[in-house]
N, C-alpha and C positions, 0 to 999 in steps of 0.2 A: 564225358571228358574227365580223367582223373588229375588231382590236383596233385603239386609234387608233396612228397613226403614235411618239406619244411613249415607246408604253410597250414598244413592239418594237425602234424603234432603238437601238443602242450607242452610244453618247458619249463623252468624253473623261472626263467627270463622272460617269457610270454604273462606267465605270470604274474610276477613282479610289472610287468609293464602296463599290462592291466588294470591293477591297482592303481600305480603312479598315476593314469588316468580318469581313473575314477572317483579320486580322491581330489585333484586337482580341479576338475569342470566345476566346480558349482563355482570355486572361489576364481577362477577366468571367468565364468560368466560374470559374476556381481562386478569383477571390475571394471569390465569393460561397460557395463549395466551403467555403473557411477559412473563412469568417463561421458556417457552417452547422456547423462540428470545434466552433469556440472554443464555441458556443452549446450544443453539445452537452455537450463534455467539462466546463462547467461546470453542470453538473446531479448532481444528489446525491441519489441514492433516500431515502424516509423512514427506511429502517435506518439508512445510511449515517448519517445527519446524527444520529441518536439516540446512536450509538457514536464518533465522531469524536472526540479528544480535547481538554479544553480546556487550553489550548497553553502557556501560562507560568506565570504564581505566582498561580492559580487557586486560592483554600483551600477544599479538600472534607473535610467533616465523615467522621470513617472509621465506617463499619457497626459493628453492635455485637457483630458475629459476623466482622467482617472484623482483618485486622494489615495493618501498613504496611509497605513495603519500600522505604529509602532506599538511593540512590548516593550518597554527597556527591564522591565526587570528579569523577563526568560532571556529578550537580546534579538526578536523576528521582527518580520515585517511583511507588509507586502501590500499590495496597490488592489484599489476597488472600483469599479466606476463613480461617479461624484453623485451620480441621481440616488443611487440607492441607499437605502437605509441599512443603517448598522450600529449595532448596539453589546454593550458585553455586559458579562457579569460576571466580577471577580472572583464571586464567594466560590462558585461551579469553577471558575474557567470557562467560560463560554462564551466566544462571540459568534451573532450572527449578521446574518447580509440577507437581505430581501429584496428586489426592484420594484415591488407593489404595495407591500405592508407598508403601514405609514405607522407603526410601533409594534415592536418586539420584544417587549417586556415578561407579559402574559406566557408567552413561548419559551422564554429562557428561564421561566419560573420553574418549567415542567424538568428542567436537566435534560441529559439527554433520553428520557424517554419518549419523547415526542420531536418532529420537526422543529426547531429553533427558527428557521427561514429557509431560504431557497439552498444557500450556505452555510453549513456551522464548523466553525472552527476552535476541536478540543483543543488544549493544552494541559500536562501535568508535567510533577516532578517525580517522571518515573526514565530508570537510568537506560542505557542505551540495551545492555543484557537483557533485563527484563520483558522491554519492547518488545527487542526482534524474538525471543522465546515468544510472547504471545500472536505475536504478528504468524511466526511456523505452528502455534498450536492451533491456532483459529484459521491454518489454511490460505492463507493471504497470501498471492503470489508476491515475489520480491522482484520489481522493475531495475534497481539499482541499489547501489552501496549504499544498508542502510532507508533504503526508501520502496513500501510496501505501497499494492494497490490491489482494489478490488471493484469489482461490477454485478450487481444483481439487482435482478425484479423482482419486488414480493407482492404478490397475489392474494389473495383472500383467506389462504390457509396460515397466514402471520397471525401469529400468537398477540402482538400488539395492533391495535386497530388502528392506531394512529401512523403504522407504516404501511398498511392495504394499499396495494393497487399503487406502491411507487415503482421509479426507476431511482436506484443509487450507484454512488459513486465515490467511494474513499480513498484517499492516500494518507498513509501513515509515515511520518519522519523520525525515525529513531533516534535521536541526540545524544550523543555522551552524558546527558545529567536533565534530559526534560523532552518529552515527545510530543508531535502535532499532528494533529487528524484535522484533514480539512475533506469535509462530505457534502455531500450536491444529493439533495432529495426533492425530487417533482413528482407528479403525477404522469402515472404512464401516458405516454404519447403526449405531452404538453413540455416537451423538453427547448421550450422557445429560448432560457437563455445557456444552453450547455455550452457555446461559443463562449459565450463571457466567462464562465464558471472555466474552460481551459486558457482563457487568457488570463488568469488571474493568478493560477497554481503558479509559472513559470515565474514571478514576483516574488513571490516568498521567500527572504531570503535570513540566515541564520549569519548574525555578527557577532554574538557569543556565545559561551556556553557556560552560565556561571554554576561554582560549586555549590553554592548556599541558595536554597530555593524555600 
């Protein structure tokens, strides 16, 4: 079968068309590429959205088995069961939560290179910019506005011994003038209180955000 003349000749305009085309597809693909990240990255699993926390001077009534734990100087909070133990230390920034340790001193000696407690919750005076750059440099999905989370097991090939063989679990809060890590580290397959450890996140709550830190 022969094709008609227009559709096998080359033209000035074929040519030209050509180009136009080929010049074009990478940057149609990448946007639709971005369209297809943005649409994703704003998706939130039904846990996600159960646990996320609500963000400023939210007033949550406390459990009647649960205590509260204020910063007034960063401006959080958030509620704990009343059995467990909990202890901070200012110099680091670090408080931890334990339901079996009966002192946590020795652990928050270590900073964070070791387990603190079952809970440890970072705090600094690092600005909101900073945060979420290291929160994308480090790879850290973002669940919501502002608020990163992550999940991994490390295994025997961890560089630090004192993280072998856990299950973790982080959420990072990016604040306009001071951020908050709250991390859940057990031992694999002993994840008896992860229950408590998501009832607990949803508490956390931010009533300032002062300039001076």
């Amino acid at each position: 079968m022969k094709l008609p003349a227009y559709l096998t000749t080359v033209t000035a305009f074929s040519r030209m068309l050509s180009l136009i085309v080929f010049i074009s597809m990478p940057f149609i693909s990448f946007y639709f590429g971005y369209q297809y990240h943005v649409k994703m990255s704003s998706i939130i699993s039904p846990t996600d959205q159960n646990i996320v926390v609500a963000k400023k001077t939210d007033s949550i009534e406390p459990a009647s088995n649960s205590k509260t734990y204020q910063n007034a100087q960063y401006g959080f909070e958030f509620q704990y069961p009343s059995a467990w133990k909990i202890e901070e230390n200012k110099l680091v920034k670090i408080i931890a939560l334990d339901p079996t340790k009966t002192s946590l001193s020795a652990n928050l000696a270590q900073g964070i290179d070791s387990p603190n407690g079952l809970i440890s919750i970072y705090y600094e005076s690092v600005n909101q910019k900073t945060c979420t750059q290291n929160m994308i440099d480090n790879g850290t999905p973002k669940i919501a506005e502002n608020i990163f989370r992550s999940e991994h097991t490390i295994t025997s090939d961890s560089p630090n011994p004192s993280f072998v063989n856990t299950h973790q679990i982080s959420y990072a809060y990016c604040n306009p003038s001071y951020s908050v890590t709250v991390k859940y580290v057990s031992k694999i397959g002993a994840d008896t209180y992860l229950d408590d450890f998501y009832q607990i996140i949803p508490t956390l709550t931010f009533n300032t955000y002062p300039s001076q830190l």
